[in-house]
C-alpha positions as CSV (number, residue, x, y, z in Angstrom):
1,X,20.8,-2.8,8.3
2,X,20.1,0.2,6.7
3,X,16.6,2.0,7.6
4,X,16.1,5.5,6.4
5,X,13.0,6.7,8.3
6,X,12.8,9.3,7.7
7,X,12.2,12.2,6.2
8,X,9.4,13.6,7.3
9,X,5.9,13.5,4.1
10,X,5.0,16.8,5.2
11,X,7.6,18.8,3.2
12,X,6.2,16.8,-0.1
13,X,2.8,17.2,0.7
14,X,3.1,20.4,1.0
15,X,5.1,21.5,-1.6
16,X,2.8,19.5,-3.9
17,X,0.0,21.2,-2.8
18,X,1.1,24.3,-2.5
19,X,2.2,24.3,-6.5
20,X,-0.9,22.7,-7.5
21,X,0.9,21.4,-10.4
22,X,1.0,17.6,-9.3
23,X,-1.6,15.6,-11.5
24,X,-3.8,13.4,-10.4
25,X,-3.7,10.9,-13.2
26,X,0.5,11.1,-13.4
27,X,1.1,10.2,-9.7
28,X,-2.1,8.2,-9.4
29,X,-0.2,5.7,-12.3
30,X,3.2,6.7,-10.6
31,X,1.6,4.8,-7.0
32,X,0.3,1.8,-9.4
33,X,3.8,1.6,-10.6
34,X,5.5,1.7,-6.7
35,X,2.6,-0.5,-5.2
36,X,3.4,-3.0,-7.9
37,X,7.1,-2.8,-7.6
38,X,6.3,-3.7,-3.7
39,X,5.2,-6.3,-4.5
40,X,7.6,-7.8,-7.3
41,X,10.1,-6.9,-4.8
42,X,9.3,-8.6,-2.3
43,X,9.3,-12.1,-4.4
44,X,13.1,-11.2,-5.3
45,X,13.8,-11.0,-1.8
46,X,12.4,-14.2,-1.1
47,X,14.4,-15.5,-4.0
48,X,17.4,-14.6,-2.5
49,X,17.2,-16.1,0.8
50,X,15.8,-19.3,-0.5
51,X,19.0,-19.8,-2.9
52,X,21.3,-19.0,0.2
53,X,19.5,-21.0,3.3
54,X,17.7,-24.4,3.4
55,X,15.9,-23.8,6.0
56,X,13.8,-21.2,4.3
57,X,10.7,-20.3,6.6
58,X,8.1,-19.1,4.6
59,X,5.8,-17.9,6.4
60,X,7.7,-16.1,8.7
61,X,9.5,-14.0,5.7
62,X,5.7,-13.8,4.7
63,X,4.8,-11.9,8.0
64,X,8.1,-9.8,8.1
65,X,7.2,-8.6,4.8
66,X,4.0,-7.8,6.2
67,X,5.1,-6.0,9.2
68,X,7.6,-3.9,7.4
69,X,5.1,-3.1,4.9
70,X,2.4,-1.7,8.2
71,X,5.3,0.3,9.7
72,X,5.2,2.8,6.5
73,X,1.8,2.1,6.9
74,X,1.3,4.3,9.8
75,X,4.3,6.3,9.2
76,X,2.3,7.2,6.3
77,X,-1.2,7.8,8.3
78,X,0.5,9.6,11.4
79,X,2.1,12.2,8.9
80,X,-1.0,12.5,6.9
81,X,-3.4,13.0,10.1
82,X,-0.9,15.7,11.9
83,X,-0.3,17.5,8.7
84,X,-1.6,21.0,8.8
85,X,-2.1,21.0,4.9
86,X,-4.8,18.9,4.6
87,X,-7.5,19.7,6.5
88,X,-9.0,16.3,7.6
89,X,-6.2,16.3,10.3
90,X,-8.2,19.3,11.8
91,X,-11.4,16.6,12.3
92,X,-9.4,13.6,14.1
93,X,-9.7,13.6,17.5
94,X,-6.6,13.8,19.9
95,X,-7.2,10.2,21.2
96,X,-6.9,8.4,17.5
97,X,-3.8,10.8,16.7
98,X,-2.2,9.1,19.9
99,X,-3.3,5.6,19.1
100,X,-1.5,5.6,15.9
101,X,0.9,7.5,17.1
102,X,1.8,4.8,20.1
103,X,1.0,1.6,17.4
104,X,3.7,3.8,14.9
105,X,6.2,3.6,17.8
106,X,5.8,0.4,18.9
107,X,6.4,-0.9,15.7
108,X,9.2,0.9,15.1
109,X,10.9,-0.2,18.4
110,X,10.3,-3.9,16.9
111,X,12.2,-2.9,14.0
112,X,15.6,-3.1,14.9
113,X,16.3,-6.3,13.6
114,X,14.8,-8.4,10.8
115,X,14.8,-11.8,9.5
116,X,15.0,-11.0,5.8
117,X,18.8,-9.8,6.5
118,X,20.5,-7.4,4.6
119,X,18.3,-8.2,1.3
120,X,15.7,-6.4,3.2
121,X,17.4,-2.8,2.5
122,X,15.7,-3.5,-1.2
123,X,12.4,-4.2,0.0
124,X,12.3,-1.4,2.4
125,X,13.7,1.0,-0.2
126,X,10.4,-0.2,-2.4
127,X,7.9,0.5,0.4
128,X,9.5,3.9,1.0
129,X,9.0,4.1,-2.8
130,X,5.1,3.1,-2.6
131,X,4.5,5.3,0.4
132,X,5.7,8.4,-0.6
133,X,3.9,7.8,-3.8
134,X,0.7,7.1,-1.7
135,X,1.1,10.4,0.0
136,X,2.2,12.5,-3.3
137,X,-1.4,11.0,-4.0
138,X,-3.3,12.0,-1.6
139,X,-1.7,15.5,-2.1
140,X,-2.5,15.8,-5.7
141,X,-6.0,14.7,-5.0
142,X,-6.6,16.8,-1.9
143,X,-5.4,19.8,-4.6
144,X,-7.7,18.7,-7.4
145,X,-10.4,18.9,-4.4
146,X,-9.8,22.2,-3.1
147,X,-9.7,23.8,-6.6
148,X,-13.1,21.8,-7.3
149,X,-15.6,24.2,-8.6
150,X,-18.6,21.9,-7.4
151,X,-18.6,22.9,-3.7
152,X,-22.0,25.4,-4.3
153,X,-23.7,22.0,-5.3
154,X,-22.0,19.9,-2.5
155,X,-24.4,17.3,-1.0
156,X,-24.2,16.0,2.5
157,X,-23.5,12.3,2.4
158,X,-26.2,9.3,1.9
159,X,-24.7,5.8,2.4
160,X,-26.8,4.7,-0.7
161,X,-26.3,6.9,-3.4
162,X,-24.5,5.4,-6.9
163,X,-21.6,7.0,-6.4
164,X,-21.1,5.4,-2.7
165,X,-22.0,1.8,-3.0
166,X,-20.0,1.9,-6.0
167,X,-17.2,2.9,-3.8
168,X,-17.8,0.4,-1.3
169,X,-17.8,-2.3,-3.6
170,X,-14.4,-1.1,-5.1
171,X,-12.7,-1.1,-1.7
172,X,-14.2,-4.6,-1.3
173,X,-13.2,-5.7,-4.1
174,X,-9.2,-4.6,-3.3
175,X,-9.2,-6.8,-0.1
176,X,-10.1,-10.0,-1.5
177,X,-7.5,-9.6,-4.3
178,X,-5.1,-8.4,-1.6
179,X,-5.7,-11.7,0.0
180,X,-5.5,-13.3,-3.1
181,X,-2.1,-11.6,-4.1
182,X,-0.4,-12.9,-0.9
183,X,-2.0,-16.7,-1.2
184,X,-0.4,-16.2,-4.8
185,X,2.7,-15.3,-3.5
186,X,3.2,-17.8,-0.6
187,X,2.4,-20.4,-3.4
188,X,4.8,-19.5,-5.6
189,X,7.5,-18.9,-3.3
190,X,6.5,-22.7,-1.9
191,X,7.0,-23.7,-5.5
192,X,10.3,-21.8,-5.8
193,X,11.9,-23.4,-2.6
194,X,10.7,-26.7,-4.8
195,X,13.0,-26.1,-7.4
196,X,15.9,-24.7,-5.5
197,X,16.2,-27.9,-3.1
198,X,15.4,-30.3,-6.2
199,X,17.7,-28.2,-8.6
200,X,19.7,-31.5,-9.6
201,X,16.7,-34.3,-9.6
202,X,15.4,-35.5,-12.7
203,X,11.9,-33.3,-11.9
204,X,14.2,-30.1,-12.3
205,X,12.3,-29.4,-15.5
206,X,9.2,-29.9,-14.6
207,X,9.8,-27.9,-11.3
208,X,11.2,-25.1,-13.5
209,X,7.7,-24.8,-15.7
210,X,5.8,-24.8,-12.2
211,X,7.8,-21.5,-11.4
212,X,7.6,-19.7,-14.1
213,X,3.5,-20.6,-14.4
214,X,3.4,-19.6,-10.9
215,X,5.6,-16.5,-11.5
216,X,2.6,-15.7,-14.2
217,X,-0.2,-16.4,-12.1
218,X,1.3,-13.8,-9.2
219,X,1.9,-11.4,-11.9
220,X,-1.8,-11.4,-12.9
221,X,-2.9,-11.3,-9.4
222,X,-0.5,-8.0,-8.9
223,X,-1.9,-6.6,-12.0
224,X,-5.5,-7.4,-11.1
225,X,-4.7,-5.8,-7.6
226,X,-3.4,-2.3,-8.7
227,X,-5.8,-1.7,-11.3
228,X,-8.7,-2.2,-9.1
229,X,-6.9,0.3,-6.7
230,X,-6.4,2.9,-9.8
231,X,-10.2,2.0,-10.4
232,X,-11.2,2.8,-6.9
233,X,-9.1,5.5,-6.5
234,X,-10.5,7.5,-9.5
235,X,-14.3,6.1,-7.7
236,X,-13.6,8.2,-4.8
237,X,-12.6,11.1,-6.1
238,X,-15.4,11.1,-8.3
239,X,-17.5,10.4,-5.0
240,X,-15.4,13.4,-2.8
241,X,-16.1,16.2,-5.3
242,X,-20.0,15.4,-4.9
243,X,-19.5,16.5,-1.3
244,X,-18.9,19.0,0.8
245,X,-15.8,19.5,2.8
246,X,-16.6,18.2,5.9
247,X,-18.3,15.4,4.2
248,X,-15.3,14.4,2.4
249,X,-13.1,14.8,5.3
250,X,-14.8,12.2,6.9
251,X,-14.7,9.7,4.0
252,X,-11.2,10.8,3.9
253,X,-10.6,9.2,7.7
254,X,-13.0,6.3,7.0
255,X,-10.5,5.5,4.0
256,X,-7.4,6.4,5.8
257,X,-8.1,4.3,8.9
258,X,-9.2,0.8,6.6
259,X,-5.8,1.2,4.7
260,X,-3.8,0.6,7.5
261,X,-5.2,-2.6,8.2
262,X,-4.4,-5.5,5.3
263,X,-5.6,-8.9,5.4
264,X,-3.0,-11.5,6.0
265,X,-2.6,-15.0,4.8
């Protein structure tokens, strides 16, 4: 299987950051697009293996989806903690750099094999995608920070101001339709094996209309889930440049350590 770890973000970070010509608004719609390919990839998989295997486990291609998605996960947060461009790695303690360092590890030593077979080398070329979009983000937002000319009215930070329950809500908001996104998509991949094993009954037709509504439903729930994450993203920047830099680089970590950890099914 083909797995191409990796080229290290720090090169692209810094090069983004040190042009200062990356936009936020271009790469923040370029991550919508990759997050959304993700997941639209990740149903074409599925497709594949249930055409070519009857004994298509579901929820096991569901959680090894999952788990490849977490390994760029915290490839992702272990380059963007250690990185000396942006200057919340300077504030993370030694002893959460090692935790995600060892989690990264492990998980990498549990990826030498994978149930999705060779049709995996499309899904993990779409996470790559999604994960160096994420950190070409965090890059052009980290610039758009640095350049901010609001620093001599910087605020420490208030857990109830506007601006922070706002936030907070967001961020809610994205788990329950990331939850929602995967119930959609374990439904419609139950709905799919349906079809496939039934492909010559007389419900073929009506099997066929209960795929593509599903296939509708999931792409609503994708859509639903990256613009709330375009909204939110936009929240937080709006909330970062209200603070000072060692206030934001702790909302930074606080945000950087809940986006490792998804919901599941």
């Amino acid at each position: 299987m083909r797995m191409t770890f990796l080229v290290s973000f720090t090169f692209l970070l810094l090069n983004c950051l040190l042009s200062c010509s990356a936009d936020f608004n271009s790469t923040l719609m370029e991550y919508r697009k990759a997050y959304y390919d993700s997941q639209a990839m990740q149903y074409h998989v599925f497709q594949i293996r249930a055409a070519y295997s009857e004994n298509f486990d579901v929820e096991m291609l569901l959680r090894e989806s999952q788990r490849l998605d977490r390994l760029y996960q915290l490839k992702w947060i272990n380059e963007l903690i250690s990185s000396p461009v942006f200057s919340a790695s300077q504030k993370i303690d030694s002893a959460t750099k090692r935790r995600y360092a060892n989690e990264y590890e492990k998980e990498k030593r549990l990826n030498q094999s994978t149930p999705l077979g060779t049709e995996s080398d499309k899904l993990i070329e779409a996470l790559e995608k999604k994960w160096k979009a994420r950190a070409r983000l965090d890059a052009a937002e980290d610039a758009r920070l640095k350049s901010s000319k609001s620093l001599a009215k910087c605020v420490k930070r208030k857990e109830n101001t506007p601006e922070k329950v706002n936030l907070a809500s967001g961020e809610k908001q994205i788990l329950e339709l990331k939850k929602a996104a995967i119930k959609g998509l374990y439904e419609l991949i139950e709905v799919f094996k349906k079809y496939i094993l039934n492909y010559d009954d007389e419900l073929t037709d009506s099997l066929e209309t209960d795929t593509l509504l599903a296939e509708v439903k999931y792409g609503r729930e994708i859509d639903a889930l990256v613009n709330k994450i375009v909204d939110v993203e936009r929240q937080r920047l709006q909330y970062l440049q209200l603070l000072c830099p060692d206030e934001r680089v702790k909302v930074v970590i606080d945000s950087v350590i809940a986006e490792v950890y998804t919901p599941t099914k």
